[in-house]
C-alpha positions in Angstrom: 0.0 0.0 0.0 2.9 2.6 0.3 3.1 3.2 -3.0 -0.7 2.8 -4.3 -2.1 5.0 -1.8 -0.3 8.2 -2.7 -0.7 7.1 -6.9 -4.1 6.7 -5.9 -4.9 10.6 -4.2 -2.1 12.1 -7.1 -4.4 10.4 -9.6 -7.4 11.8 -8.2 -6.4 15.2 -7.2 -6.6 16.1 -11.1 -10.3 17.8 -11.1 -11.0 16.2 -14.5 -9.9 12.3 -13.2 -11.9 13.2 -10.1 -14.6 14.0 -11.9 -14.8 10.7 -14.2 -14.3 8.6 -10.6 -17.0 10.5 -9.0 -19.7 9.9 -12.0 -18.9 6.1 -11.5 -19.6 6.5 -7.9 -22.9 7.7 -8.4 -23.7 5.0 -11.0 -22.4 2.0 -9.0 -22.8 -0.7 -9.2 -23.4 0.2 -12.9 -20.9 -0.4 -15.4 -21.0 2.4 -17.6 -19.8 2.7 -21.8 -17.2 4.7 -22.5 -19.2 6.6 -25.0 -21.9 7.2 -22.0 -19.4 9.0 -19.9 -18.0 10.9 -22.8 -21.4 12.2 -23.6 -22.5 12.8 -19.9 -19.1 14.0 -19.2 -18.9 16.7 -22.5 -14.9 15.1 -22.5 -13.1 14.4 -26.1 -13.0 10.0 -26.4 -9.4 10.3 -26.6 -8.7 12.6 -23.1 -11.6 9.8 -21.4 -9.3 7.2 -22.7 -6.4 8.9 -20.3 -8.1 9.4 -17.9 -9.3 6.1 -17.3 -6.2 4.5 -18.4 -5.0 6.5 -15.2 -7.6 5.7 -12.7 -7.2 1.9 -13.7 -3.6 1.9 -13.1 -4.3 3.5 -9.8 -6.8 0.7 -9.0 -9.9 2.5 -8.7 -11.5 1.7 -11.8 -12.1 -1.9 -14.0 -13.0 -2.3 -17.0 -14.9 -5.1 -18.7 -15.3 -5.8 -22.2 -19.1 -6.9 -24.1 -18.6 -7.4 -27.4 -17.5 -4.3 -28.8 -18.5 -1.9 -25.6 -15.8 -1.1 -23.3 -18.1 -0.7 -19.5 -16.0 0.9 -16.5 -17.3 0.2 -12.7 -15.6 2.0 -9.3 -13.3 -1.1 -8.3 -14.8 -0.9 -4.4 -11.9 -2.8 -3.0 -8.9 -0.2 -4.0 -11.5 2.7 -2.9 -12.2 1.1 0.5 -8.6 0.4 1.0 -7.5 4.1 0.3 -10.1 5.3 2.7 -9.2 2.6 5.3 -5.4 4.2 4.5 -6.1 7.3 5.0 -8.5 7.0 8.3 -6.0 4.5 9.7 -2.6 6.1 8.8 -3.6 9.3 8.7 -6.1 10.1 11.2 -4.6 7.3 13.2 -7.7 5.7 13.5 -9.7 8.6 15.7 -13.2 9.6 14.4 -12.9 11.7 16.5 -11.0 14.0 14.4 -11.5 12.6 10.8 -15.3 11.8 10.5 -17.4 14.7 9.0 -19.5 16.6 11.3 -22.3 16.0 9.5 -21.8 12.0 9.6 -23.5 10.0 12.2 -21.2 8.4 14.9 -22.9 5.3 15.0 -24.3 2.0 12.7 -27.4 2.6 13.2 -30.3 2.6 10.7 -31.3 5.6 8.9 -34.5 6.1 11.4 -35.7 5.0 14.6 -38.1 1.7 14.2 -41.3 3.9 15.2 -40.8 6.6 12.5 -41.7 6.7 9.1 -38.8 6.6 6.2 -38.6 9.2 3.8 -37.7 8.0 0.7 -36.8 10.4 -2.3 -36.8 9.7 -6.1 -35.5 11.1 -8.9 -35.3 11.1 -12.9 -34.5 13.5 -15.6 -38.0 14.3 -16.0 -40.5 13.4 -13.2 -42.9 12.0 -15.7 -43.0 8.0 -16.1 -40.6 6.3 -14.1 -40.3 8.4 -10.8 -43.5 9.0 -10.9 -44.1 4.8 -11.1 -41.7 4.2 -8.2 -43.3 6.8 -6.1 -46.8 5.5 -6.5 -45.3 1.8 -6.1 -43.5 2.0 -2.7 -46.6 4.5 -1.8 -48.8 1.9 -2.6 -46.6 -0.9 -0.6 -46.0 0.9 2.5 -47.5 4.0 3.0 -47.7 3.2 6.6 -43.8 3.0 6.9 -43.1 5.3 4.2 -43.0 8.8 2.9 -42.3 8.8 -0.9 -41.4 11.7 -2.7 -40.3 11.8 -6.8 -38.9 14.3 -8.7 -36.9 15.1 -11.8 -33.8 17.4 -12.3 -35.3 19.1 -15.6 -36.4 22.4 -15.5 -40.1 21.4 -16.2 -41.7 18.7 -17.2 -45.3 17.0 -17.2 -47.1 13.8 -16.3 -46.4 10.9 -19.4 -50.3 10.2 -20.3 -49.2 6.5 -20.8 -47.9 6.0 -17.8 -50.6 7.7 -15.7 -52.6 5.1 -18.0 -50.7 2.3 -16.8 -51.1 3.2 -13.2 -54.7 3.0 -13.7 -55.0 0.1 -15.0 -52.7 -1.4 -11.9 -55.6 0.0 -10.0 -53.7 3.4 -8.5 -55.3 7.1 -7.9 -53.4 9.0 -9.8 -55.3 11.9 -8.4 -52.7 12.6 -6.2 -49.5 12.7 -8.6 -47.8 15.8 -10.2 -44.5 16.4 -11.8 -41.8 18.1 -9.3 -38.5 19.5 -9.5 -35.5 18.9 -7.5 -35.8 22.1 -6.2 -38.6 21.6 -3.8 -36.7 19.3 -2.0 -34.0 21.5 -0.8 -33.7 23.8 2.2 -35.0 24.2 5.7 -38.6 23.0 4.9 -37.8 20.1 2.9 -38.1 16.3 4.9 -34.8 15.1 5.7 -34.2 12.0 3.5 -33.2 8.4 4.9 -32.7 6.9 1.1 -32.3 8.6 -2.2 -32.7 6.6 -5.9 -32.1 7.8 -9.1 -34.0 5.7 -11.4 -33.0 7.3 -14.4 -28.9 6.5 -15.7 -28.9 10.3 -17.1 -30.2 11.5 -13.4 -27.6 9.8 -12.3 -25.3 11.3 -14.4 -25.8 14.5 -12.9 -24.0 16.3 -10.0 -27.5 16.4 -7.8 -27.5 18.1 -4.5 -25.7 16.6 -1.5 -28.5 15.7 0.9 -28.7 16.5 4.4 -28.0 13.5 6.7 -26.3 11.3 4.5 -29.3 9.1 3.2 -28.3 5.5 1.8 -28.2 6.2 -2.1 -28.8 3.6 -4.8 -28.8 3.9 -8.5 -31.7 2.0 -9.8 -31.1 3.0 -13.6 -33.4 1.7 -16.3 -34.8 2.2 -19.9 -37.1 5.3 -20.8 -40.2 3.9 -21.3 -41.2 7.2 -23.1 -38.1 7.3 -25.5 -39.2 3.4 -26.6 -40.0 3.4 -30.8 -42.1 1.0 -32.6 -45.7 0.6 -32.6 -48.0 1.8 -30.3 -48.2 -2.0 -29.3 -44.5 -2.1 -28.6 -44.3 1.6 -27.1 -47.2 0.3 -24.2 -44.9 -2.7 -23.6 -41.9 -0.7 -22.5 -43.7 1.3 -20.1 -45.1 -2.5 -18.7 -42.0 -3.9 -18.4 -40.6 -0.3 -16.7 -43.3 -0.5 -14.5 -43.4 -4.3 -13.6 -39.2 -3.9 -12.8 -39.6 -1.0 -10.5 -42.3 -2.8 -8.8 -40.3 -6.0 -8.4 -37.1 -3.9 -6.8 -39.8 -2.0 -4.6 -41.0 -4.5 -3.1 -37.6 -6.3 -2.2 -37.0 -3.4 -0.9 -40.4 -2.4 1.3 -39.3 -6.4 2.8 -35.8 -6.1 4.3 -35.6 -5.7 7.8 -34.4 -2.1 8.3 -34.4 -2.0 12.0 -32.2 -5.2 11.8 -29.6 -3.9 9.7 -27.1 -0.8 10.3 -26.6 1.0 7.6 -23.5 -0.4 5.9 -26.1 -3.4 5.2 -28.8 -1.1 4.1 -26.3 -0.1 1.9 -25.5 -3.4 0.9 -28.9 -4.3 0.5 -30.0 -1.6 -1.8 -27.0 -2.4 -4.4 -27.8 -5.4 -4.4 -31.8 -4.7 -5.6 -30.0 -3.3 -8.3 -28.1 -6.3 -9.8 -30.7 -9.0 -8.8 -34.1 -7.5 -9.8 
């Protein structure tokens, strides 16, 4: 380790490296196309190639190969290993000094067992899929949950076809409208125990740090509303949008919160991703 760790915080003191490994934080456990992070990124294919040539030599990022797609994922092992460097060698060890203020001291779970969670979230456009997730978990636990969506665009409205689909799942949809981001920051807003981006573009995105440190978890999926074909085909993609957000919802709405601490919440919520 005495000569990874310091490659490791040269390679990501450069504010464009640090800014590649920080997009791939937010979209763990994705892995995510070169081309995707170039895009998202606004960074020339060839200065991303050196980029992430550096942070894999570092050991911070892998890359896999399918087919002719090149997918990079945060390699969690060298990241936890710098950290456990820097806390143990550094800070010798004393939380004392080295956690943030704003951290909590302990394991625990995000909220006491009598208390409701609040649970936030967000897409581009808070118009199909957020909207779906919120009236899912809503639907599943309102009596253990207060669920929030929104969407980091400007403005947007309602998709017709997915308010459609709700119906027909037997939903009110009376209560549903399209929010930004914005409402859900400052002294009024809840206080969030878990935060999902259910949109890979969302995710993308440099969105506000939330007070508290609520569990995060990127549960990225198609647009449903960007799906071509006939109107046959165009129904089905908001189906199967729906049907997965309900499946990861409800593994979700079943782990035992109070059980875990929030390392395995953590744990927990990744792993929704991957297996659902």
């Amino acid at each position: 380790m005495e000569k990874e760790i310091p490659l490791r915080l040269s390679v990501l003191g450069h504010p464009q490296r640090l800014m590649v490994f920080r997009l791939l934080m937010r979209r763990y456990p994705d892995r995510v196309p070169a081309g995707e992070i170039a895009t998202a990124l606004d960074v020339k294919p060839s200065t991303l190639s050196s980029y992430l040539s550096a942070l894999m030599q570092a050991g911070l990022v892998t890359q896999t190969r399918e087919g002719t797609w090149l997918n990079y994922q945060v390699d969690m092992t060298g990241m936890r290993e710098t950290l456990d460097a820097l806390f143990l060698d550094c800070c010798r060890g004393r939380p004392d000094l080295c956690v943030p203020a704003s951290a909590d001291m302990t394991s625990e779970a995000p909220a006491m067992p009598d208390s409701k969670y609040n649970v936030l979230f967000i897409c581009t456009g808070n118009s199909a899929r957020s909207i779906f997730a919120e009236t899912i978990l809503h639907s599943e636990g309102a009596e253990r949950f207060n669920v929030y969506s929104a969407g980091t665009r400007p403005y947007s409205e309602l998709n017709p076809v997915a308010l459609d689909v709700l119906r027909s799942k037997g939903h009110d949809v009376s209560r549903l409208r399209a929010k930004n981001v914005s409402e859900f920051i400052g002294d009024t807003a809840p206080k969030f125990d878990f935060v999902f981006t259910v949109c890979d573009r969302a995710a993308n995105e440099e969105c506000p740090a939330w007070e508290g440190q609520p569990i995060s978890g990127h549960w990225g999926m198609p647009d449903p509303v960007k799906a071509e074909g006939s109107e046959a085909e165009q129904s089905l993609a908001f189906q199967q949008a729906y049907g997965t957000l309900k499946n990861r919802i409800r593994a979700f709405a079943a782990l035992p919160f109070t059980e875990l601490d929030r390392i395995s919440l953590q744990r927990a919520v990744d792993d929704i991703a991957r297996t659902h």
